[in-house]
VMD Tcl script that draws the C-alpha trace (Angstrom):
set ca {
  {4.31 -14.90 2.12}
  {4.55 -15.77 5.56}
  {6.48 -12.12 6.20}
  {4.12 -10.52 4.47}
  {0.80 -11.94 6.79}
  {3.23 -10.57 9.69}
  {3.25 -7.25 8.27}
  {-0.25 -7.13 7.40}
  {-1.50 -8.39 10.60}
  {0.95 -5.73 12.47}
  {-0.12 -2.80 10.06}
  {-3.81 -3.30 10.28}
  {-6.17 -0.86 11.95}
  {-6.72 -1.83 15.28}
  {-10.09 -4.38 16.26}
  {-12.50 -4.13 13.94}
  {-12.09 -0.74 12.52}
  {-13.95 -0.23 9.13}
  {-11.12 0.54 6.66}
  {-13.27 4.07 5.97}
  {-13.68 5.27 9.35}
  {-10.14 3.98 10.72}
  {-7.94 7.00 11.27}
  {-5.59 7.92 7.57}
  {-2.80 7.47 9.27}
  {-2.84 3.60 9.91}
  {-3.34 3.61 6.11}
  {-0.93 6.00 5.26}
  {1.86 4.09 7.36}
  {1.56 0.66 6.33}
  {1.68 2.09 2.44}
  {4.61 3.76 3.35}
  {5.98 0.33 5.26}
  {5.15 -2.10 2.13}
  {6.45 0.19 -0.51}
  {9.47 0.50 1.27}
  {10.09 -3.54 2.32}
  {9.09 -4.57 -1.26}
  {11.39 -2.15 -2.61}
  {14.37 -3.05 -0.41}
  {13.27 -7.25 -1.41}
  {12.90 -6.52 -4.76}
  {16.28 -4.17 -4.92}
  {13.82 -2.20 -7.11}
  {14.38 -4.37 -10.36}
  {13.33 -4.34 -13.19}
  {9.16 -3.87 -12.63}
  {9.41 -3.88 -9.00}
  {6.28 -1.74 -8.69}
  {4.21 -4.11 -9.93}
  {5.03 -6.41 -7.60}
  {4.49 -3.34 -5.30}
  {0.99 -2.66 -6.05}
  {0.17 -6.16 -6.18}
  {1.19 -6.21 -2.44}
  {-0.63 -3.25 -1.49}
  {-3.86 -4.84 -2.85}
  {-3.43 -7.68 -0.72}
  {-3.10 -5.71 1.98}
  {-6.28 -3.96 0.76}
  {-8.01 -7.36 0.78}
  {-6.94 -8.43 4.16}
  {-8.62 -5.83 5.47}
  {-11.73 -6.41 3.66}
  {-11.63 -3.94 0.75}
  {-13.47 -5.42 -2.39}
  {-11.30 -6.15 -5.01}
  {-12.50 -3.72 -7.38}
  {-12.06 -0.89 -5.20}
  {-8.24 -1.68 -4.15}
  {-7.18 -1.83 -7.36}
  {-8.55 1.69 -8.35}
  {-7.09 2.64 -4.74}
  {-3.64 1.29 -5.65}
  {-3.74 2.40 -9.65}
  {-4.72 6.14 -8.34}
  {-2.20 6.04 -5.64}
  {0.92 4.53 -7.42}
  {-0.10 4.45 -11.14}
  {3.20 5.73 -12.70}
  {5.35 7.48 -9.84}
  {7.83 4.63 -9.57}
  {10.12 3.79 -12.07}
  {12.39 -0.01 -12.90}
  {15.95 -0.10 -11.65}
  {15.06 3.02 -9.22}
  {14.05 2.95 -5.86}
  {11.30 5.71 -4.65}
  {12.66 8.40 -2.48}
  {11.31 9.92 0.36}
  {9.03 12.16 -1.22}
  {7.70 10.14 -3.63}
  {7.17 7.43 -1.29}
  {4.62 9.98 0.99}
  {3.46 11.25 -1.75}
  {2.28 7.94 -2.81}
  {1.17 6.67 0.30}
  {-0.74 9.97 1.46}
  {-2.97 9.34 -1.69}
  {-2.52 6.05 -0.87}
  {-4.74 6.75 2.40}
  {-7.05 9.06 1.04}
  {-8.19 6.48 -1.37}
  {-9.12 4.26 1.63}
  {-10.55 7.01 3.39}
  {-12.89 7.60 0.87}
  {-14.77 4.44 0.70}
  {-18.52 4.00 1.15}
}
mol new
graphics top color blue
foreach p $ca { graphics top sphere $p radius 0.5 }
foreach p [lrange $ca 0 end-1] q [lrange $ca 1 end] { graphics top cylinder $p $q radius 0.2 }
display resetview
Protein backbone atom coordinates (compact mmCIF):
# COMPACT_ATOMS: atom_id res chain seq x y z
CA UNK A 1 0.00 0.00 0.00
CA UNK A 2 2.62 2.18 1.00
CA UNK A 3 4.32 1.64 -2.78
CA UNK A 4 1.39 2.23 -4.23
CA UNK A 5 0.71 6.06 -2.40
CA UNK A 6 4.43 6.54 -3.85
CA UNK A 7 3.35 5.85 -7.22
CA UNK A 8 0.24 7.70 -7.06
CA UNK A 9 1.66 10.71 -5.53
CA UNK A 10 4.63 10.58 -8.32
CA UNK A 11 2.08 9.92 -11.25
CA UNK A 12 -0.36 12.61 -10.41
CA UNK A 13 -0.93 15.69 -12.53
CA UNK A 14 1.06 18.32 -11.35
CA UNK A 15 -0.55 21.12 -8.47
CA UNK A 16 -3.91 21.19 -8.60
CA UNK A 17 -4.72 20.24 -12.08
CA UNK A 18 -8.45 19.20 -12.58
CA UNK A 19 -8.22 15.55 -13.72
CA UNK A 20 -10.33 16.91 -17.06
CA UNK A 21 -8.28 19.70 -18.06
CA UNK A 22 -4.77 18.07 -17.03
CA UNK A 23 -2.92 17.22 -20.22
CA UNK A 24 -3.89 13.04 -21.53
CA UNK A 25 -0.70 12.25 -21.25
CA UNK A 26 -0.15 12.34 -17.37
CA UNK A 27 -3.19 10.01 -17.52
CA UNK A 28 -2.16 7.96 -20.16
CA UNK A 29 1.35 7.30 -18.41
CA UNK A 30 0.53 6.45 -15.03
CA UNK A 31 -2.18 3.76 -16.64
CA UNK A 32 0.48 2.51 -18.53
CA UNK A 33 2.91 2.56 -15.16
CA UNK A 34 0.20 0.69 -12.81
CA UNK A 35 -0.82 -1.86 -15.34
CA UNK A 36 2.56 -2.68 -15.83
CA UNK A 37 3.87 -2.78 -11.83
CA UNK A 38 0.67 -4.72 -10.88
CA UNK A 39 1.27 -7.03 -13.57
CA UNK A 40 4.96 -7.66 -12.84
CA UNK A 41 3.62 -8.01 -8.61
CA UNK A 42 0.96 -10.05 -9.46
CA UNK A 43 3.17 -12.30 -12.12
CA UNK A 44 -0.18 -11.92 -13.95
CA UNK A 45 -2.01 -14.83 -12.00
CA UNK A 46 -4.75 -16.10 -12.07
CA UNK A 47 -7.32 -12.73 -12.12
CA UNK A 48 -4.58 -10.34 -11.97
CA UNK A 49 -6.65 -7.71 -13.79
CA UNK A 50 -8.91 -7.38 -11.30
CA UNK A 51 -6.62 -6.53 -8.97
CA UNK A 52 -5.47 -4.23 -11.88
CA UNK A 53 -8.51 -2.24 -12.26
CA UNK A 54 -9.06 -2.10 -8.71
CA UNK A 55 -5.70 -0.17 -8.58
CA UNK A 56 -6.42 2.06 -11.31
CA UNK A 57 -9.61 3.21 -9.49
CA UNK A 58 -7.71 4.13 -6.61
CA UNK A 59 -5.64 6.00 -8.47
CA UNK A 60 -8.80 7.54 -9.97
CA UNK A 61 -9.91 8.42 -6.43
CA UNK A 62 -6.73 9.96 -5.30
CA UNK A 63 -7.08 12.32 -7.67
CA UNK A 64 -10.54 13.16 -6.90
CA UNK A 65 -12.60 11.28 -9.50
CA UNK A 66 -16.07 10.20 -8.00
CA UNK A 67 -16.36 6.76 -7.61
CA UNK A 68 -18.96 6.16 -10.03
CA UNK A 69 -17.20 7.67 -12.78
CA UNK A 70 -13.74 5.66 -12.29
CA UNK A 71 -15.24 2.63 -12.40
CA UNK A 72 -17.02 3.25 -15.82
CA UNK A 73 -13.47 4.87 -16.72
CA UNK A 74 -11.62 1.68 -15.74
CA UNK A 75 -14.55 -0.98 -17.03
CA UNK A 76 -14.44 1.01 -20.60
CA UNK A 77 -10.75 1.15 -20.60
CA UNK A 78 -9.75 -2.45 -19.47
CA UNK A 79 -13.09 -4.37 -19.48
CA UNK A 80 -11.89 -7.66 -21.12
CA UNK A 81 -8.41 -6.97 -22.93
CA UNK A 82 -6.38 -8.79 -20.31
CA UNK A 83 -6.49 -12.25 -19.81
CA UNK A 84 -5.35 -14.80 -16.27
CA UNK A 85 -1.95 -16.42 -16.46
CA UNK A 86 -0.96 -13.77 -19.36
CA UNK A 87 0.70 -10.69 -19.04
CA UNK A 88 -0.48 -7.64 -21.47
CA UNK A 89 1.93 -6.79 -24.17
CA UNK A 90 2.93 -3.68 -25.42
CA UNK A 91 0.12 -2.99 -27.51
CA UNK A 92 -2.45 -3.96 -25.50
CA UNK A 93 -1.09 -2.20 -22.64
CA UNK A 94 -1.37 1.44 -24.83
CA UNK A 95 -4.16 0.45 -26.12
CA UNK A 96 -5.64 0.20 -22.77
CA UNK A 97 -4.19 3.05 -21.26
CA UNK A 98 -4.83 5.53 -24.30
CA UNK A 99 -8.61 4.81 -23.63
CA UNK A 100 -7.61 4.75 -20.35
CA UNK A 101 -6.90 8.68 -20.69
CA UNK A 102 -9.57 9.56 -22.84
CA UNK A 103 -11.99 8.41 -20.28
CA UNK A 104 -10.46 10.96 -17.84
CA UNK A 105 -10.32 13.47 -20.36
CA UNK A 106 -13.77 13.39 -20.86
CA UNK A 107 -15.13 14.27 -17.55
CA UNK A 108 -17.45 17.16 -16.75
Amino acid sequence: MEDLAERFAELAPPGNTAASSADLWYWERACTRLVTVVADRTQAESGWYGHCMQVLRWFLAYNGIDEGQAEEIVENAVGGRFGSWIAPDVPVVGAVSSRFARGVGGIR
